[in-house]
Backbone as CSV, one residue per row, in Angstrom:
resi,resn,N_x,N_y,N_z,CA_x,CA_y,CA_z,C_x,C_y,C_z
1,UNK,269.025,-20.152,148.476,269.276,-18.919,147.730,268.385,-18.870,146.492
2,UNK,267.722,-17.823,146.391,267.257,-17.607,145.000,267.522,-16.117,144.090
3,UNK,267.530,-16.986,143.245,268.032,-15.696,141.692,266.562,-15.386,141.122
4,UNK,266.261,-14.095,141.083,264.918,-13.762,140.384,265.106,-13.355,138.949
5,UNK,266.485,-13.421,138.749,266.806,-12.414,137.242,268.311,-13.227,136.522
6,UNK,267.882,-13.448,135.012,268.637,-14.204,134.780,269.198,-12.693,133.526
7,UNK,270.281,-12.127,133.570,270.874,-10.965,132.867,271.788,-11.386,131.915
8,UNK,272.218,-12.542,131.397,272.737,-12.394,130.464,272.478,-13.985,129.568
9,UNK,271.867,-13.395,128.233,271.440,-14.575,127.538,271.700,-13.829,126.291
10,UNK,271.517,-14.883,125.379,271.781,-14.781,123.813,270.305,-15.491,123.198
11,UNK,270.676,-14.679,122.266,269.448,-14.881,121.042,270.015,-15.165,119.645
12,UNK,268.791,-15.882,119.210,269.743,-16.370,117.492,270.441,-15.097,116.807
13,UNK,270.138,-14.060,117.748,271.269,-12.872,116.654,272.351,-13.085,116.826
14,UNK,272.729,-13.997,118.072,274.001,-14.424,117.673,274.031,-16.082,117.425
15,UNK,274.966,-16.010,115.910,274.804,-16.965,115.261,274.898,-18.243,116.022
16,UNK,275.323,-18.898,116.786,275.727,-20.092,117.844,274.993,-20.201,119.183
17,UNK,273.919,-18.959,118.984,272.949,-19.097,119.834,271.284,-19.471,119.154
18,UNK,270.543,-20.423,119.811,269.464,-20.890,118.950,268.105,-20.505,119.410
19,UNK,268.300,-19.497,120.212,266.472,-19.214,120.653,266.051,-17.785,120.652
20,UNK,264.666,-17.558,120.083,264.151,-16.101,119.806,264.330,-15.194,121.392
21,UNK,264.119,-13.621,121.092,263.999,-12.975,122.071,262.864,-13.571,123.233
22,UNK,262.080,-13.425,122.165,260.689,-13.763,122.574,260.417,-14.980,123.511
23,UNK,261.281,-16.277,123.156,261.250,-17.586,123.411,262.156,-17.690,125.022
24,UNK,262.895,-16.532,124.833,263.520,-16.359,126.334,262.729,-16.185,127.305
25,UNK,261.988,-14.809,126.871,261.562,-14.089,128.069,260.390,-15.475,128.315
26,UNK,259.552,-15.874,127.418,258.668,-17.050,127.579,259.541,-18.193,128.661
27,UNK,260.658,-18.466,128.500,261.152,-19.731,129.043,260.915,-18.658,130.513
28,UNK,261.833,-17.981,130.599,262.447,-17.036,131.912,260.755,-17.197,132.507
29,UNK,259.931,-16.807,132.370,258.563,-16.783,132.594,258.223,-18.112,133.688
30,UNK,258.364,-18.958,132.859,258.016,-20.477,132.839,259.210,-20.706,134.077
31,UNK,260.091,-20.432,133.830,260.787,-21.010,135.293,260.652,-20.494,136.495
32,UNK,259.571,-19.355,136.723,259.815,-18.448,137.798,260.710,-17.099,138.127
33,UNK,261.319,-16.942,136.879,261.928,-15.594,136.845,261.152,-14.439,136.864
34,UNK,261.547,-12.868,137.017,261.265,-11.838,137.033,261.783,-11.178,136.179
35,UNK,262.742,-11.152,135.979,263.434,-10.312,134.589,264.478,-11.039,133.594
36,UNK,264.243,-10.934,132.792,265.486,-11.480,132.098,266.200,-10.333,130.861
37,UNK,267.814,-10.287,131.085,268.037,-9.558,130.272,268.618,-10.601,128.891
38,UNK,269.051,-9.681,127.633,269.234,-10.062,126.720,270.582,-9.335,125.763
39,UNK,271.362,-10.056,126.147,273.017,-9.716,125.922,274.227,-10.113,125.031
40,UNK,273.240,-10.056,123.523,274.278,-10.663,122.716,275.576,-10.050,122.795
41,UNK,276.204,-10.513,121.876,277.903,-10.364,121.598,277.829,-9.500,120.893
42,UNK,278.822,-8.235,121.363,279.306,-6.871,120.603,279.713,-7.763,119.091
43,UNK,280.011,-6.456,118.315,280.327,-6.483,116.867,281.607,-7.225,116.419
44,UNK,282.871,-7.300,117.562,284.004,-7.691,117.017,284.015,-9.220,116.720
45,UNK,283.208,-10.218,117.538,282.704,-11.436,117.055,282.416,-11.526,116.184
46,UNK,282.781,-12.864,115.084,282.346,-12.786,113.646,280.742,-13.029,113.964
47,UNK,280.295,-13.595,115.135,278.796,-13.476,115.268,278.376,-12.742,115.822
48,UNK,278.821,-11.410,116.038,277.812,-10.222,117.005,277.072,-9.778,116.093
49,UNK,276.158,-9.014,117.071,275.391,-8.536,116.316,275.554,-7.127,115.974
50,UNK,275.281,-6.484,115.131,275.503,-5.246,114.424,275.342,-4.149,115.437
51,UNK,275.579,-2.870,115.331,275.173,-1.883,116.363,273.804,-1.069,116.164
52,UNK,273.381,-1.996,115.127,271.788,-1.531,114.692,270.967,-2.300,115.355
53,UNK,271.039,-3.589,115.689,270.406,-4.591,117.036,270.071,-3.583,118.235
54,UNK,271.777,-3.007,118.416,271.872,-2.669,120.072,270.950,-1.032,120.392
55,UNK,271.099,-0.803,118.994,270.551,0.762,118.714,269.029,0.406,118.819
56,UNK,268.177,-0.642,118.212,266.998,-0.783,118.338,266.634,-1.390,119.665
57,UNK,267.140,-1.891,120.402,266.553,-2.454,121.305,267.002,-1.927,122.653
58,UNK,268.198,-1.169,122.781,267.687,0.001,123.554,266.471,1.085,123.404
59,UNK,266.269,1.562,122.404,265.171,2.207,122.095,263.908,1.569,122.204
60,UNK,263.590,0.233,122.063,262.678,-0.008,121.532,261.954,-1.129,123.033
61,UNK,262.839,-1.233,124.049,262.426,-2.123,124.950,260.435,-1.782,125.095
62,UNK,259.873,-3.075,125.609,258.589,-2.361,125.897,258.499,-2.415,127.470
63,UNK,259.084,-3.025,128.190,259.527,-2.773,129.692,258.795,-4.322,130.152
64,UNK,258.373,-4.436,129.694,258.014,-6.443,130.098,257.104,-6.718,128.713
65,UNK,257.636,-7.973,128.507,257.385,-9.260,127.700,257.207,-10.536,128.590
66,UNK,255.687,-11.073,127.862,255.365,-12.350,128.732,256.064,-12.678,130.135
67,UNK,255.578,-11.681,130.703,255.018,-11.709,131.890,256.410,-11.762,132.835
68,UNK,258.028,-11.009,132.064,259.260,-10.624,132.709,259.657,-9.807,132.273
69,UNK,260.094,-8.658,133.183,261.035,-7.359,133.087,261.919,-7.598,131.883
70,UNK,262.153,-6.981,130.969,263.012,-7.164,129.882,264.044,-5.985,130.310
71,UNK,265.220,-6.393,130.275,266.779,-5.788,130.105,267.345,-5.892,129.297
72,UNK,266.975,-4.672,128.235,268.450,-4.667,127.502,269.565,-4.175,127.411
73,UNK,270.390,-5.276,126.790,271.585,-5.498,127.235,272.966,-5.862,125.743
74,UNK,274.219,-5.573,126.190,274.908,-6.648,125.593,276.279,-7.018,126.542
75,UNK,276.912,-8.056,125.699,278.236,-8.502,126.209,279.178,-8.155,125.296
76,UNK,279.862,-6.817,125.925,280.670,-6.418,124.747,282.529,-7.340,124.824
77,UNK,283.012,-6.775,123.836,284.128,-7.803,123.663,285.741,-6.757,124.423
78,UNK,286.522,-6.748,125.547,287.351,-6.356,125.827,288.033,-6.699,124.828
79,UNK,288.682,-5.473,124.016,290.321,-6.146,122.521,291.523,-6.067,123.168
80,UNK,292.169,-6.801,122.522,293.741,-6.397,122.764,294.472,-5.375,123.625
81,UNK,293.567,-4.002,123.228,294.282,-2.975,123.976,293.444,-2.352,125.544
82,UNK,292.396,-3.118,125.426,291.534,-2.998,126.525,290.552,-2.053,126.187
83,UNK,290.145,-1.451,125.487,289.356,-0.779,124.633,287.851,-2.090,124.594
84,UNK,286.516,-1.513,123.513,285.538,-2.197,123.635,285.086,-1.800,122.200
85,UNK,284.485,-3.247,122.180,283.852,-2.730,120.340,282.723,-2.662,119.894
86,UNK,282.042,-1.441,120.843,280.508,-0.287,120.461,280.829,1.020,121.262
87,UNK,280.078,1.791,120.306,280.419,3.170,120.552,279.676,3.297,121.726
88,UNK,280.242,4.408,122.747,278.584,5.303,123.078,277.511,5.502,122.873
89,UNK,277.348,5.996,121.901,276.608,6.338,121.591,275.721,5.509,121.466
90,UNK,275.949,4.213,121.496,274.951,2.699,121.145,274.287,2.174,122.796
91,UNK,275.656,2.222,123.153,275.601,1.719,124.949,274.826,2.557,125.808
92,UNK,274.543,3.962,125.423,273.973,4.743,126.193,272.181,4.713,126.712
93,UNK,272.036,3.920,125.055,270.634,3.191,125.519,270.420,2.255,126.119
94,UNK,271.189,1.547,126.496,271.046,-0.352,127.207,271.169,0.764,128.716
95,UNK,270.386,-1.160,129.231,270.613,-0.799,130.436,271.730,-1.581,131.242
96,UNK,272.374,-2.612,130.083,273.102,-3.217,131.007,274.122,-3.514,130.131
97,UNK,275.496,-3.643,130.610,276.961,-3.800,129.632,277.961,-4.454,130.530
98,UNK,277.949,-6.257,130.161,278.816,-6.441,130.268,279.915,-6.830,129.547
99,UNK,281.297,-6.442,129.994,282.282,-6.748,129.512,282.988,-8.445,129.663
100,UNK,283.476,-8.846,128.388,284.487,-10.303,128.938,285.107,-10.672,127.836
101,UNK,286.093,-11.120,128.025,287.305,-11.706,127.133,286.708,-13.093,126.130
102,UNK,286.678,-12.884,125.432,286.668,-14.578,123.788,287.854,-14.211,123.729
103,UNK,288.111,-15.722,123.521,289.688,-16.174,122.992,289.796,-15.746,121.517
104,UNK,288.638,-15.626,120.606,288.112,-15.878,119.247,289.449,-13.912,118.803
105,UNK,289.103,-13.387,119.804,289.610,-12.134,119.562,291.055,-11.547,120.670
106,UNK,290.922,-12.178,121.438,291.837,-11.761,122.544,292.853,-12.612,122.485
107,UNK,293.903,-12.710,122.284,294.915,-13.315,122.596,296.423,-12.941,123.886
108,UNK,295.427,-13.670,124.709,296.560,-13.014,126.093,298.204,-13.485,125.983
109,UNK,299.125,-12.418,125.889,300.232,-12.793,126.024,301.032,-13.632,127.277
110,UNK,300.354,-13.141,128.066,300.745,-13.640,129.947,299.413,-13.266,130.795
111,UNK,299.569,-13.018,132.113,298.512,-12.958,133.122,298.646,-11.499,133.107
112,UNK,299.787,-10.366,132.547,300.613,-9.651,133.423,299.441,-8.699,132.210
113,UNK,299.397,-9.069,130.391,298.460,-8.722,129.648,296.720,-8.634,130.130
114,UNK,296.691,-9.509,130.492,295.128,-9.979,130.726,294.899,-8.618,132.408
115,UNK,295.832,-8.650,132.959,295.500,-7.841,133.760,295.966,-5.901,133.810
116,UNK,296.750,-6.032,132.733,296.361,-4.731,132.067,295.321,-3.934,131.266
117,UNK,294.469,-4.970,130.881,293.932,-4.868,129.832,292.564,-4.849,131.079
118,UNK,292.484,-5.512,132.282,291.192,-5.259,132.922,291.239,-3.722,133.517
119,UNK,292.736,-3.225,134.025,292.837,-2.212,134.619,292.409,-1.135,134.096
120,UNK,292.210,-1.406,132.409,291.961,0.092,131.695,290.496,0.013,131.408
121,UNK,290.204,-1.313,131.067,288.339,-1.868,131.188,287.782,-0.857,132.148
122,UNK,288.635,-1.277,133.515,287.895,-0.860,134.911,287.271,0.388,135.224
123,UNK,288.024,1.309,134.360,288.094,2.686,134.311,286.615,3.083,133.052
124,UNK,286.274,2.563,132.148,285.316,2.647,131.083,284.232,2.604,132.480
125,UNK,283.472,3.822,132.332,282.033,4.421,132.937,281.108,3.389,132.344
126,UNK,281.339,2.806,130.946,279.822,2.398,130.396,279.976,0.757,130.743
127,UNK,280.914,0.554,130.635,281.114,-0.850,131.698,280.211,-1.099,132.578
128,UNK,279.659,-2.312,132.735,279.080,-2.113,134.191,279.231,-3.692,134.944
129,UNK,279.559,-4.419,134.391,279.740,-5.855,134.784,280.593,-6.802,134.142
130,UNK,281.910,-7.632,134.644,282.860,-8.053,134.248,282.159,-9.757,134.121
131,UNK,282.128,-9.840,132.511,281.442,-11.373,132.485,282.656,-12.021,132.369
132,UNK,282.027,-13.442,133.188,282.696,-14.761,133.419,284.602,-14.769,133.135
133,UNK,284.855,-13.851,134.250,286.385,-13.967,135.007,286.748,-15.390,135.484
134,UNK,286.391,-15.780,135.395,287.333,-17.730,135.771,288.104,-18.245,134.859
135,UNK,287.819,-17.779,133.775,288.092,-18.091,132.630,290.172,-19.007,132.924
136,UNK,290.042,-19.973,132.554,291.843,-20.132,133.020,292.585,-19.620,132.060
137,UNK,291.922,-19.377,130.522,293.027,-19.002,129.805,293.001,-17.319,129.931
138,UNK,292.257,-16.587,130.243,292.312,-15.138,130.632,292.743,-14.924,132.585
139,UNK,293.881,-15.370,133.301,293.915,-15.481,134.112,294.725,-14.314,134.407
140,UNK,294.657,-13.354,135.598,295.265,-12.153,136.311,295.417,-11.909,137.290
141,UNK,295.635,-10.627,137.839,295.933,-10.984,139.227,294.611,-10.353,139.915
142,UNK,293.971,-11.619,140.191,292.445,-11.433,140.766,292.535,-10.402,141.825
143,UNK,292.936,-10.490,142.842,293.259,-9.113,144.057,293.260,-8.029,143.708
144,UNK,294.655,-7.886,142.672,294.396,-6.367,142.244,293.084,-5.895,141.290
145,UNK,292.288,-6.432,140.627,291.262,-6.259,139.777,290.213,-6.271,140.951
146,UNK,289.723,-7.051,142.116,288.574,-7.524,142.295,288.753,-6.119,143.679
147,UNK,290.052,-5.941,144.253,289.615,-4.764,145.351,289.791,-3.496,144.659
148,UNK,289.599,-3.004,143.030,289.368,-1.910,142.568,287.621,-1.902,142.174
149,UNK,287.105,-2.885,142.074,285.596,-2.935,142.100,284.897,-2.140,142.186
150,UNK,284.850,-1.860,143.540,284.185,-1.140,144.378,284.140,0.881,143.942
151,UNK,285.568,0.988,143.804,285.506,2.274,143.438,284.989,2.535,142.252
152,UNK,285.370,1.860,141.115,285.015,2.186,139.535,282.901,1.262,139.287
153,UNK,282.765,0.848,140.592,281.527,0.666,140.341,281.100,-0.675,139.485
154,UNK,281.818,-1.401,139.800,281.953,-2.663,139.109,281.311,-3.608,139.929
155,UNK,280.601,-4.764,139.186,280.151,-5.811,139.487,280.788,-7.214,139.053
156,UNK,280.588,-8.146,139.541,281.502,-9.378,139.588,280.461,-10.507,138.887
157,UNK,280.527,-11.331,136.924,279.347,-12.169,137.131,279.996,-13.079,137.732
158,UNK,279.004,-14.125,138.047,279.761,-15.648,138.433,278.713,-16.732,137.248
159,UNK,279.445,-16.738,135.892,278.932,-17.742,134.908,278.193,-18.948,135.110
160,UNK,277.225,-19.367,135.287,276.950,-20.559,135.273,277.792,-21.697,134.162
161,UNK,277.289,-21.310,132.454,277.906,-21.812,131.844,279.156,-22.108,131.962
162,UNK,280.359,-21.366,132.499,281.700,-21.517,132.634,282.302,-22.632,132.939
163,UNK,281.093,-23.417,134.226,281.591,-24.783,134.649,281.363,-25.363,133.741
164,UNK,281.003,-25.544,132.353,280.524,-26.873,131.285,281.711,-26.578,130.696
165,UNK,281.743,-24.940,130.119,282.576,-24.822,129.073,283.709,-23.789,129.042
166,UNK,284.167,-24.255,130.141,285.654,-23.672,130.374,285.876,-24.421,131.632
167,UNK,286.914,-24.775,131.216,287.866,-26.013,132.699,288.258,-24.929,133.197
168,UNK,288.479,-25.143,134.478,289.217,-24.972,135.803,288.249,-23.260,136.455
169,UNK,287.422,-23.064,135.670,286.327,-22.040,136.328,285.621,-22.270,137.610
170,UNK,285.598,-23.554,137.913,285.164,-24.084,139.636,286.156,-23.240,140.202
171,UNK,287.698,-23.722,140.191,288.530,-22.992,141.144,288.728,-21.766,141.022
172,UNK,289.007,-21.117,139.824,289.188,-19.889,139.907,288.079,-18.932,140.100
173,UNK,286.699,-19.270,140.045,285.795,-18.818,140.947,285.408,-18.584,142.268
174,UNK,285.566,-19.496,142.782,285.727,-19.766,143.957,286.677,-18.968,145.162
175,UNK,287.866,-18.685,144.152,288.842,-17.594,144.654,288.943,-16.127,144.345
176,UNK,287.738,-16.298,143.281,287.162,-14.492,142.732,285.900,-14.226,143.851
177,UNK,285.208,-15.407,144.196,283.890,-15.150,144.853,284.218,-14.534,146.140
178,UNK,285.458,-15.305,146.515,286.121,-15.085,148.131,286.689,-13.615,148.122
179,UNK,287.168,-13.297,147.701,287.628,-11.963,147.031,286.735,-11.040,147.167
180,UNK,285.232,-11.318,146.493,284.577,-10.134,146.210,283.556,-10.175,147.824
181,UNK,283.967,-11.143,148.408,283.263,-11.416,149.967,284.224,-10.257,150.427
182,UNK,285.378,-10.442,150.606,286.517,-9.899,151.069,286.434,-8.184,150.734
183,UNK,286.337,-7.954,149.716,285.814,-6.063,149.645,284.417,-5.987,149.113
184,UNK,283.767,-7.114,149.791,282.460,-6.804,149.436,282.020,-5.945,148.107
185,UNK,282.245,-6.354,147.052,281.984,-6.584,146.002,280.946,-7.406,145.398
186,UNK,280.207,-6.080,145.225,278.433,-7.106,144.606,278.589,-8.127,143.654
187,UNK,277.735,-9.188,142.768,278.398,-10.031,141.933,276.326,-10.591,141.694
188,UNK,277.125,-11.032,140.392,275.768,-11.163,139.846,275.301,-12.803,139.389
189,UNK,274.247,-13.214,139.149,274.613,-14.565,139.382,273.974,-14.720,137.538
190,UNK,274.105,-15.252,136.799,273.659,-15.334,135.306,274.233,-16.766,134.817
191,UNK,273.033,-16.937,133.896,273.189,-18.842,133.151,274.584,-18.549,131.849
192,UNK,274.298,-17.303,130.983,275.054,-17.064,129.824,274.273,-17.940,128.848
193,UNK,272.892,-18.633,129.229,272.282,-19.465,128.231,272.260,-19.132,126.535
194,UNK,272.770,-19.981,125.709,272.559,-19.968,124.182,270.900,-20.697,123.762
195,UNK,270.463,-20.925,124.485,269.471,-21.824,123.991,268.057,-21.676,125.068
196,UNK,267.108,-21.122,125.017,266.176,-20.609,125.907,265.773,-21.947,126.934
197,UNK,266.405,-23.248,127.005,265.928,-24.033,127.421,267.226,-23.995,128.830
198,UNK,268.291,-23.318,128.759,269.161,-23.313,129.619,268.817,-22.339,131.260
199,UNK,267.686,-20.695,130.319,267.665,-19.807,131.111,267.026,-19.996,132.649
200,UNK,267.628,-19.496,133.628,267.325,-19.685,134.978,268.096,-20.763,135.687
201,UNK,269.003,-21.520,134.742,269.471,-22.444,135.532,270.831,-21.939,136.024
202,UNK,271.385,-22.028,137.469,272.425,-21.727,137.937,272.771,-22.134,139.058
203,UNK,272.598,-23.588,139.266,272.954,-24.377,140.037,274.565,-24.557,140.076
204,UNK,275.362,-24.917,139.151,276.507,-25.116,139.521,277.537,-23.689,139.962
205,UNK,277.092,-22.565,139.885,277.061,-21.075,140.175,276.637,-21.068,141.550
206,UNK,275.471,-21.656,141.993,275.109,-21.220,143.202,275.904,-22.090,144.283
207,UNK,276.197,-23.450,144.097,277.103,-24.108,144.702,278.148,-23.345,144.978
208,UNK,279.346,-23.010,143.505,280.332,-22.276,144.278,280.608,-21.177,145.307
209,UNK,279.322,-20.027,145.316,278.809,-19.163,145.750,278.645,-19.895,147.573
210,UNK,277.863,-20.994,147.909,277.775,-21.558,149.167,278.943,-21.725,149.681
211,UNK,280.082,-22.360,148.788,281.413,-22.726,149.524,281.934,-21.610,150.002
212,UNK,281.827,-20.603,149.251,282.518,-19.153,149.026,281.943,-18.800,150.981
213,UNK,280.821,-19.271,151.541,280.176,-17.891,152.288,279.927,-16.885,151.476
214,UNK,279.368,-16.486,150.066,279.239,-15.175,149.805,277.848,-14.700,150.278
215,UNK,277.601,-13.665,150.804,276.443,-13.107,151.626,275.347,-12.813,150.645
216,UNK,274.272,-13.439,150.626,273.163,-13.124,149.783,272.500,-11.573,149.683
217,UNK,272.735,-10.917,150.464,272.010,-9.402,150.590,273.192,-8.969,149.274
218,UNK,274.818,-9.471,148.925,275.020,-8.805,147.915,274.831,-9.206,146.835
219,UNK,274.301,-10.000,146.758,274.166,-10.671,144.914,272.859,-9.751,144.282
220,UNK,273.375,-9.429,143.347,272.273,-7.923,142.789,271.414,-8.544,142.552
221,UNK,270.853,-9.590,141.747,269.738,-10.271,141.432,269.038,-11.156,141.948
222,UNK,269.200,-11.057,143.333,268.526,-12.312,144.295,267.736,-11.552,144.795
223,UNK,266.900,-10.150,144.587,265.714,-9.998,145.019,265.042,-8.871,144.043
224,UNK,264.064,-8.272,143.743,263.664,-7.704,142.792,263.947,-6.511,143.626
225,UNK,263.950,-5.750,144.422,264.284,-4.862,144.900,265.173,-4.678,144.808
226,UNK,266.170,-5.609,145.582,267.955,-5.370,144.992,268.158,-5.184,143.369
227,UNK,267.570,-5.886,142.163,267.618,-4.982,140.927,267.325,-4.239,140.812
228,UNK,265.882,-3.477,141.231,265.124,-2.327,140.824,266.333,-1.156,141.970
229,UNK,266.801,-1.430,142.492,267.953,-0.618,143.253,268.747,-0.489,142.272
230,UNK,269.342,-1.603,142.080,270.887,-1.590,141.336,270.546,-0.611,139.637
231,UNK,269.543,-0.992,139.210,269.147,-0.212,137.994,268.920,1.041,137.959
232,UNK,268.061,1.713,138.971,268.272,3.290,139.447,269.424,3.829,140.006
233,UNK,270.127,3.002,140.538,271.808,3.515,140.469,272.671,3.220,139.410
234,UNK,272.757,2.255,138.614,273.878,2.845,137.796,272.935,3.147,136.147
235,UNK,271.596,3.638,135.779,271.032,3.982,135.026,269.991,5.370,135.170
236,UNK,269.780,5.131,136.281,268.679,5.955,136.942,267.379,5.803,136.139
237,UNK,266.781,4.636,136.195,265.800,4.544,135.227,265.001,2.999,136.507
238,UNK,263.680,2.976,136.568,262.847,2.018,137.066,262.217,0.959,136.407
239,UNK,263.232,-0.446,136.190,262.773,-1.175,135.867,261.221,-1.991,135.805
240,UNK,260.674,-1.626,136.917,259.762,-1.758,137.507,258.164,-0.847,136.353
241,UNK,259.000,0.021,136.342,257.559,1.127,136.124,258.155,1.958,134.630
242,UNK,258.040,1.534,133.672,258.719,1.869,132.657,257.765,1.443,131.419
């Protein structure tokens, strides 16, 4: 299996992340990638970045840097009430938004919370990808979330990072991956790298993915066509020629 596009990474704009924009797309380069997007943390993190980041760099993409498709992007923060913390008006320039739970801000009462709070996510148009669901302390009822997918236009990531730094994300992946086999539910494969020396790696991601049987024609980023697809459908814009 191969991943041509690594979509969600951090840059020193966020504070606990240590490598330039620039130093990404360079690594992403260097490993054989094709695109890499760039997805800091919405504002409600004491380390996100401002909505003046997200405002410039939607605007300001130049459509490739050293020698990979640049996506911009962020990872916004699902709150409490299932709500998200950037306007429209910010998101409307990115090309890519995913959503996912920090503990730093979310505090799940039960499973019964965590899966209310995806049901109303699900429904947000500017949504477009549910980051790193394994999570054990954000746990729900995977079935009902993963066979509404499909209608609200949702994508599934599968974290690389998750296996280092969050326990029990092997299994509960594994039973999201099967799931999104099950209503065929696209799913995206991403490092979540803090440090440009991480990007492209997603080996312990692609493992779970083998156990799973999940069918390679759906993983959005395992061929440049399948992105340059997936981007003219839920953006209508050509990564490719931009």
């Amino acid at each position: 299996m191969k991943i041509i596009a690594d979509l969600h990474t951090h840059t020193n704009i966020s504070e606990h992340a240590f490598s330039t924009l620039e130093e990404n797309c360079i690594a992403a380069n260097k490993v054989g990638l094709e695109a890499v997007g760039i997805t800091n943390h919405g504002p409600a993190l004491e380390d996100g970045a401002s909505h003046w980041h997200f405002k410039s760099l939607g605007k300001n993409n130049p459509g490739k840097m050293h020698g990979v498709y640049l996506i911009s992007g962020i990872e916004l923060n699902i709150m409490q009430d299932g709500s998200i913390d950037l306007e429209e008006e910010y998101l409307s320039n990115l090309d890519l938004v995913i959503a996912s739970f920090h503990q730093e801000i979310f505090y799940p009462k039960d499973k019964n919370h965590v899966n209310d709070m995806l049901n109303e996510a699900i429904t947000n148009k500017n949504i477009n990808v549910f980051g790193h669901l394994g999570n054990e302390i954000f746990k729900f009822d995977y079935e009902d979330i993963i066979s509404k997918c499909n209608k609200y236009d949702k994508v599934v990531e599968v974290n690389n990072h998750s296996f280092v730094q969050r326990p029990g994300s092997d299994v509960n992946c594994l039973e999201i991956i099967k799931l999104c086999k099950k209503y065929e539910v696209p799913i995206m494969v991403n490092s979540d790298a803090h440090i440009s020396s991480s990007i492209g790696h997603f080996e312990d991601a692609i493992d779970v993915i083998d156990k799973a049987g999940y069918p390679e024609e759906l993983i959005v980023n395992s061929s440049i066509v399948r992105l340059q697809d997936y981007f003219k459908h839920i953006k209508g814009i050509d990564i490719l020629n931009r």
